[in-house]
C-alpha positions in Angstrom: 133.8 88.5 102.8 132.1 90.9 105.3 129.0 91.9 105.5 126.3 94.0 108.2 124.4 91.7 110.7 120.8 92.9 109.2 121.9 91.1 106.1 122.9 87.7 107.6 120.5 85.8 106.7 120.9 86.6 102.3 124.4 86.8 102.8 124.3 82.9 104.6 122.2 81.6 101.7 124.8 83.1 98.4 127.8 81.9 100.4 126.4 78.7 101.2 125.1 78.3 97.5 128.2 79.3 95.6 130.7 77.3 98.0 128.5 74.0 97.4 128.7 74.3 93.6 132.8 76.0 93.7 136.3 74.8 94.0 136.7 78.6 95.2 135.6 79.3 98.9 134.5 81.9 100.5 134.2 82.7 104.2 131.8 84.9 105.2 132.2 87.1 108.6 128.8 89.0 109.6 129.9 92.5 111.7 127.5 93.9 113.6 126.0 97.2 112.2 127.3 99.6 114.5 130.7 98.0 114.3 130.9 98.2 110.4 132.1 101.8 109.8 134.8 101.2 112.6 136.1 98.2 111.9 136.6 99.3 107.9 138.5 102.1 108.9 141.0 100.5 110.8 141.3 98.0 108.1 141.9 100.7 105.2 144.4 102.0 107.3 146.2 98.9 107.8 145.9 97.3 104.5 143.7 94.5 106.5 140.7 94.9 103.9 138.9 91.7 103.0 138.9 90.4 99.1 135.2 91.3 99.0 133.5 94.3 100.7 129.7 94.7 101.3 128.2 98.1 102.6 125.0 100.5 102.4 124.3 101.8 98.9 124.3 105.8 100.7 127.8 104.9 102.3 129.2 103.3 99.5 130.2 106.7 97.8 132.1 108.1 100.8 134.2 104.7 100.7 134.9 104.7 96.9 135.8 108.9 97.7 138.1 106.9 100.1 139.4 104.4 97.7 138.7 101.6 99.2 137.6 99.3 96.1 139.4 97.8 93.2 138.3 99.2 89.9 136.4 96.4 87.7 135.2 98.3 85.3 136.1 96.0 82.3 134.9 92.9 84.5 131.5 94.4 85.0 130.6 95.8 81.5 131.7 92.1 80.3 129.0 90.5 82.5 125.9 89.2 80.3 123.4 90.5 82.2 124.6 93.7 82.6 121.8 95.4 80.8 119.6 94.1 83.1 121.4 94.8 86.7 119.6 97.1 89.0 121.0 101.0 88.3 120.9 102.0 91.9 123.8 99.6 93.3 125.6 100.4 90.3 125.7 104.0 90.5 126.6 103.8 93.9 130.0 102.1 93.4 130.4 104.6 90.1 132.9 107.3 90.4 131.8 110.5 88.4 134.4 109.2 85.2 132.0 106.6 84.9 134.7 103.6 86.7 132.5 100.9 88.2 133.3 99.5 91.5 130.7 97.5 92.8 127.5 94.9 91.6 124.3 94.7 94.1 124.7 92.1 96.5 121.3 92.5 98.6 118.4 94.6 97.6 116.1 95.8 100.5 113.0 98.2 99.2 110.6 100.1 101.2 107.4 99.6 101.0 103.8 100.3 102.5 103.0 98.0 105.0 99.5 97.0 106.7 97.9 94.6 109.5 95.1 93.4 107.2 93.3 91.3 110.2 92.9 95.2 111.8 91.7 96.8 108.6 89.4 94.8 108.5 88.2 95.2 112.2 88.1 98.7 111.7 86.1 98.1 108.5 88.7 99.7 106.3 89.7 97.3 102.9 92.2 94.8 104.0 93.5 94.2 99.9 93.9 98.7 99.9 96.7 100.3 101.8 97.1 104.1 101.6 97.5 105.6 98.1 98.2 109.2 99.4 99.7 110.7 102.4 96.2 112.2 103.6 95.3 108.4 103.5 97.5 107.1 105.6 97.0 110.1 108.3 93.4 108.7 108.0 94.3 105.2 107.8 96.3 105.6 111.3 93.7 107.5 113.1 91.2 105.1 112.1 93.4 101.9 113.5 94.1 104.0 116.4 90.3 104.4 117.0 89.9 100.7 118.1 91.3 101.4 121.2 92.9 97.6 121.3 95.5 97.5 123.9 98.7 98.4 123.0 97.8 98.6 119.6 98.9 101.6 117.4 97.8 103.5 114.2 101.6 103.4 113.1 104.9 103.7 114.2 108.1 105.2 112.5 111.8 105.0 113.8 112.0 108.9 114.7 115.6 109.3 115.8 116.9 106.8 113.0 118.2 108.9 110.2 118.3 105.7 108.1 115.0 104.9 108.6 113.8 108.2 108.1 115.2 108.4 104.4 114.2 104.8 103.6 110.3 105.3 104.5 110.1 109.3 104.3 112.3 110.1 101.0 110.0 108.0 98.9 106.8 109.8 99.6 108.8 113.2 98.3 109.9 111.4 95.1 106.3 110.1 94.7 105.1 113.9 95.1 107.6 114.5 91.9 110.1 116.1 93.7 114.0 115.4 94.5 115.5 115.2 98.4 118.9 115.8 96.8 120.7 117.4 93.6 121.9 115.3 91.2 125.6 116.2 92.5 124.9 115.2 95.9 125.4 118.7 97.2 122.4 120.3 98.1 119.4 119.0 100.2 116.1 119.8 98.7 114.0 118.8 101.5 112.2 122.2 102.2 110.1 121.4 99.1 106.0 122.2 99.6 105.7 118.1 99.2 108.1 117.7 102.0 107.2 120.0 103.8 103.0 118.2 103.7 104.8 115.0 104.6 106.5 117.0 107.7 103.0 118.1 108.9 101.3 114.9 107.8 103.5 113.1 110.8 102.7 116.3 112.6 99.3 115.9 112.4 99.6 112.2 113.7 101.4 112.9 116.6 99.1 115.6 117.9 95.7 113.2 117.5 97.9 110.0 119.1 97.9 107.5 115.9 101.8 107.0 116.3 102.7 104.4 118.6 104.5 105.2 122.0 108.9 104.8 121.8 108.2 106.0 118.1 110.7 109.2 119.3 113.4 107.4 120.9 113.0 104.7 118.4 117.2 104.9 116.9 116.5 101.7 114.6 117.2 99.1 117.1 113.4 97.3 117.4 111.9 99.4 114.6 110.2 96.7 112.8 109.5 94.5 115.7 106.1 96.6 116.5 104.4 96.0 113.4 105.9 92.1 113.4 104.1 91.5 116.6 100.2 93.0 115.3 100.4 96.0 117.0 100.4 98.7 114.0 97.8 99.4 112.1 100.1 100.6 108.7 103.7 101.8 108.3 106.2 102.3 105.4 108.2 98.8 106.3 112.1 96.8 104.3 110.7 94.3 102.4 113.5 92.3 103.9 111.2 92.1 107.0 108.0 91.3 105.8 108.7 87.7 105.7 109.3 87.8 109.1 106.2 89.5 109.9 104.4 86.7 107.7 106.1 84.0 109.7 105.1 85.2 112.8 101.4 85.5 112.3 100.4 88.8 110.4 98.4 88.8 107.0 100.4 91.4 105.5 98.9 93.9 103.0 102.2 95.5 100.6 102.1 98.1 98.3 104.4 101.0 97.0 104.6 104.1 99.0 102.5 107.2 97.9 103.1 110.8 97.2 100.7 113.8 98.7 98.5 113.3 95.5 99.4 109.9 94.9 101.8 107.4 92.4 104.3 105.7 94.4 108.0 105.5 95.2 110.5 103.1 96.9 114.1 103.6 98.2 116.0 101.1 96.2 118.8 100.4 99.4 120.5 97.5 100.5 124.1 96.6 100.1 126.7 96.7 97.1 129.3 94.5 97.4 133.1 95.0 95.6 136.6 93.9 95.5 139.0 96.1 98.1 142.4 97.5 97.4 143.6 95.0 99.7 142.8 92.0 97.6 145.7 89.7 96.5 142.8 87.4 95.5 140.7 89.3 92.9 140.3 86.8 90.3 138.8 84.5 93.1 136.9 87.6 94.3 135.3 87.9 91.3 134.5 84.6 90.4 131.8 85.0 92.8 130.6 88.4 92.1 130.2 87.1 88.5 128.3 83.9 89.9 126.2 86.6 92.2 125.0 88.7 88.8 123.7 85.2 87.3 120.1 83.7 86.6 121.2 80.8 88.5 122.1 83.3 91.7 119.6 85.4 91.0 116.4 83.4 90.5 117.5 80.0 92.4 118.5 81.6 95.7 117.8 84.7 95.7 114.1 84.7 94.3 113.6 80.9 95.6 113.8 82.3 99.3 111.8 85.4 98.5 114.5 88.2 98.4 113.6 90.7 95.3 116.7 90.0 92.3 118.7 92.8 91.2 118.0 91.4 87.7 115.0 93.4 86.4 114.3 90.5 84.1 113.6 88.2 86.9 111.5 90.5 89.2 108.7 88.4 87.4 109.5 85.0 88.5 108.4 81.6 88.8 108.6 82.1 93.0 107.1 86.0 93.2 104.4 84.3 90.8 103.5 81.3 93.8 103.1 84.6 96.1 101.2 87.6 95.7 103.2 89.6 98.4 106.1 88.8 96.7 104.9 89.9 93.0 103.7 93.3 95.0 107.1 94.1 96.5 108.7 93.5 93.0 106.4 95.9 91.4 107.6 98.9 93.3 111.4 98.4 91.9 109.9 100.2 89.0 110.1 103.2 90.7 112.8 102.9 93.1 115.3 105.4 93.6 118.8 105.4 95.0 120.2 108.7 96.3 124.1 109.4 95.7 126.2 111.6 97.9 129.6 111.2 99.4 128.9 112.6 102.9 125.0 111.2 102.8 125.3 109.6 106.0 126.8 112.0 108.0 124.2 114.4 106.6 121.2 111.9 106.8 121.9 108.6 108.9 124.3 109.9 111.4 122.9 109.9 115.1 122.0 113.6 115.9 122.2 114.6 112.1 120.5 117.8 110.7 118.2 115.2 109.2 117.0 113.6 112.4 117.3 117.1 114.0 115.0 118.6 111.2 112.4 115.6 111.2 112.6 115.5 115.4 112.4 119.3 115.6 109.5 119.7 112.6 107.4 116.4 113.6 107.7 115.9 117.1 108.1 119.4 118.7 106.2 121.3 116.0 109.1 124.3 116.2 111.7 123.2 113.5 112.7 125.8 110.9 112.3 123.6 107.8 114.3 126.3 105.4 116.9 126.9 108.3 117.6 123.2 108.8 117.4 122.2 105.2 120.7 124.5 104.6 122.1 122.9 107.3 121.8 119.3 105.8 123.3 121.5 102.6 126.2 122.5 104.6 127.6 119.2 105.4 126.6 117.7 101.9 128.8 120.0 100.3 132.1 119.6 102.6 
C-alpha cells in the first residue's frame, strides 16, 4: 500500500488493525506529499504500481482518466454497507458509466475553528464560532484587537491552492452556489457569493486581522499557527484538531458559514483502490472490504477520533464521549466533494489561476475576478 505522509498516522492504525486480526499482510509505505504525484507516474509507466493505491479525492479523477485502477465495480455494490458509504470518495473513483474504482480510506473535513481561551479574553462567546462571513471578519478584528504578542485574528494558507479550496469553497456552497459544473468543466467562482468571500479576506488584510507568513504560506506549517494559540479563528482539517487539543488549545468546532449563513464542509481526504498492476487483487480487497466494515469503521477509526465514512456511525459511542468530536461529524451532512479531471492543475497546482485569482483579488486588491475565473475554465476544460 502507499499512501501521502499527512495521512500517516490513520493509515498506521487500519494497517496495524487489519494485519493483527489477518492471515493476509499488508505493508504500508508512507510517501511524502510532494513526492506522491512523481513517484505514481513513474510507476504507471513501468507497471511498478502497488496492489492498493491511496490518493486526494480532487486527483483521483485525473488518475482514473489515466487508468490507473482496477475496476471493482461488482466487489463494491456487493459490500453490505454500501448504502451507507460516504458519496464523495465514491464519486471520485466513478467513471462517468457509472464503474466504481475506489472506497474512502481517510476522511478529512473542513471545519470552523476557534481559540476559545481568547474569545473569551476578548469577551466574545467561547461555545459560538462565526455563523456568517461578516462574522468572522468581525470575529478576527476583534482577536486582533488584543494586541497579544504574536497573536493573530486568523491565518489562511494563501499560496496553497489546496488549502484555499478546502476552507474557501465551503463558504461559496454555504451561500447556495457551486465553484464548479457538474461536468467538471467550468469554474463558477466569479459568483456575487464568491466574489463577498474575495473582499471579506480583502477586508482583513487591509485592517491587519490576518497573521504575518499568511501570503507565502504554500501549506507547509499552515496549521501549526493556530496549534500553538496564536489565532484567534480559522477554517481548520478536522484531521488537526486533535493535535491542537493535545497541545493545549480548548478548541471551539463548528461548520463553515455562507455570506448569510447555513454551513458547508469540503468532504476531502483520500480514496484508496486496487491498481492495474495488481497480481494480488483478491488479497487487495480483502482489506478494502475489512476497511468498509463496522468493526473498521467504528473500532479504529471512530475509537481514535477520525470521522467514519459510514454515515450510520457518524453518531457513535466515541463522538458521543466528546463533544468536538460529535461537532465535526455533524458537518458531513453537508459536505461536498468537487469532481474534475484536471482539478488540481486548475486549483492546487503551485502558481495556478486559482492561487493567482485568490493572491491577486485578496492580497493585492487588483485581480480581475471574471478574467481569471475563465482562466481556471480554460484548463478545466483541456
Amino acid at each position: 500500500m502507499w499512501t501521502r505522509a499527512p495521512l500517516e498516522r490513520q493509515a498506521k492504525l487500519l494497517v496495524e488493525a487489519y494485519n493483527a486480526d489477518h492471515e493476509n499482510q499488508v505493508k504500508l509505505e508512507i510517501i511524502p506529499n510532494d513526492d506522491m504525484e512523481g513517484k505514481v507516474g513513474a510507476a504507471a509507466q513501468n507497471g511498478d504500481l502497488p496492489d492498493l493505491l491511496a490518493g486526494d479525492v480532487v486527483r483521483l479523477p485525473y488518475w482514473l482518466d489515466n487508468g490507473l485502477f482496477t475496476d471493482l465495480t461488482e466487489q463494491i455494490e456487493a459490500l453490505p454497507t454500501i448504502d451507507d458509504i460516504a458519496a464523495g470518495h465514491l464519486d471520485a473513483g466513478t467513471t462517468p458509466d457509472g464503474a466504481k474504482h475506489t472506497v474512502p480510506f481517510v476522511t478529512d473535513v473542513s471545519v470552523m475553528a476557534w481559540n476559545k481561551d481568547l474569545y473569551e479574553k476578548e469577551g466574545l462567546d467561547p461555545e459560538a464560532g462565526p455563523t456568517t462571513v461578516a462574522e468572522l471578519v468581525e470575529h478576527a478584528a476583534a482577536i486582533q484587537a488584543l494586541g497579544e504578542d504574536g497573536v493573530s485574528g486568523t491565518y489562511f494558507g494563501g499560496n496553497c491552492g489546496g488549502c484555499l479550496v478546502f476552507t474557501w469553497f465551503p463558504m461559496i456552497w454555504a451561500s447556495g452556489d457551486e465553484v464548479i459544473s457538474e461536468d467538471g468543466r467550468e469554474s463558477l467562482l466569479a459568483s456575487d457569493s464568491a466574489k463577498e468571500v474575495y473582499a471579506a479576506y480583502r477586508e482583513m488584510v487591509e485592517n491587519g486581522s490576518i497573521a504575518p507568513g499568511s501570503k507565502e504560506e504554500t501549506g507547509a506549517t499552515w496549521t501549526a499557527a493556530f496549534s500553538e494559540g496564536k489565532i484567534g479563528v480559522m477554517q481548520y482539517p478536522n484531521t488537526a484538531v486533535w493535535g491542537a487539543i493535545e497541545a493545549g488549545i480548548d478548541v471551539g468546532v463548528g461548520p463553515i458559514p455562507g455570506v448569510d449563513g447555513n454551513g458547508a464542509t469540503f468532504l476531502g481526504g483520500d480514496a484508496m483502490g486496487i491498481s492495474k498492476d495488481s497480481e494480488n487483487v483478491d488479497a487487495a480487497w480483502s482489506f478494502l472490504a475489512w476497511l468498509m466494515s463496522d468493526a473498521a469503521q467504528l473500532d479504529v477509526i471512530a475509537k481514535n477520533g477520525e470521522v467514519p465514512a459510514l454515515t450510520t456511525l457518524l453518531d457513535n459511542e466515541y463522538a458521543a464521549e466528546d463533544p468536538i468530536a460529535l461537532a465535526i461529524n455533524a458537518v458531513i451532512e453537508n459536505g461536498r466533494t468537487p469532481v474534475a479531471p484536471y482539478f488540481s492543475e486548475a486549483f492546487n497546482a503551485s502558481g495556478s489561476p486559482f492561487v493567482t485569482l485568490v493572491r491577486s483579488t485578496v492580497f493585492d486588491g487588483t485581480g480581475d475576478v471574471d478574467a481569471l475565473n475563465e482562466e481556471i475554465t480554460a484548463v478545466l476544460d483541456q
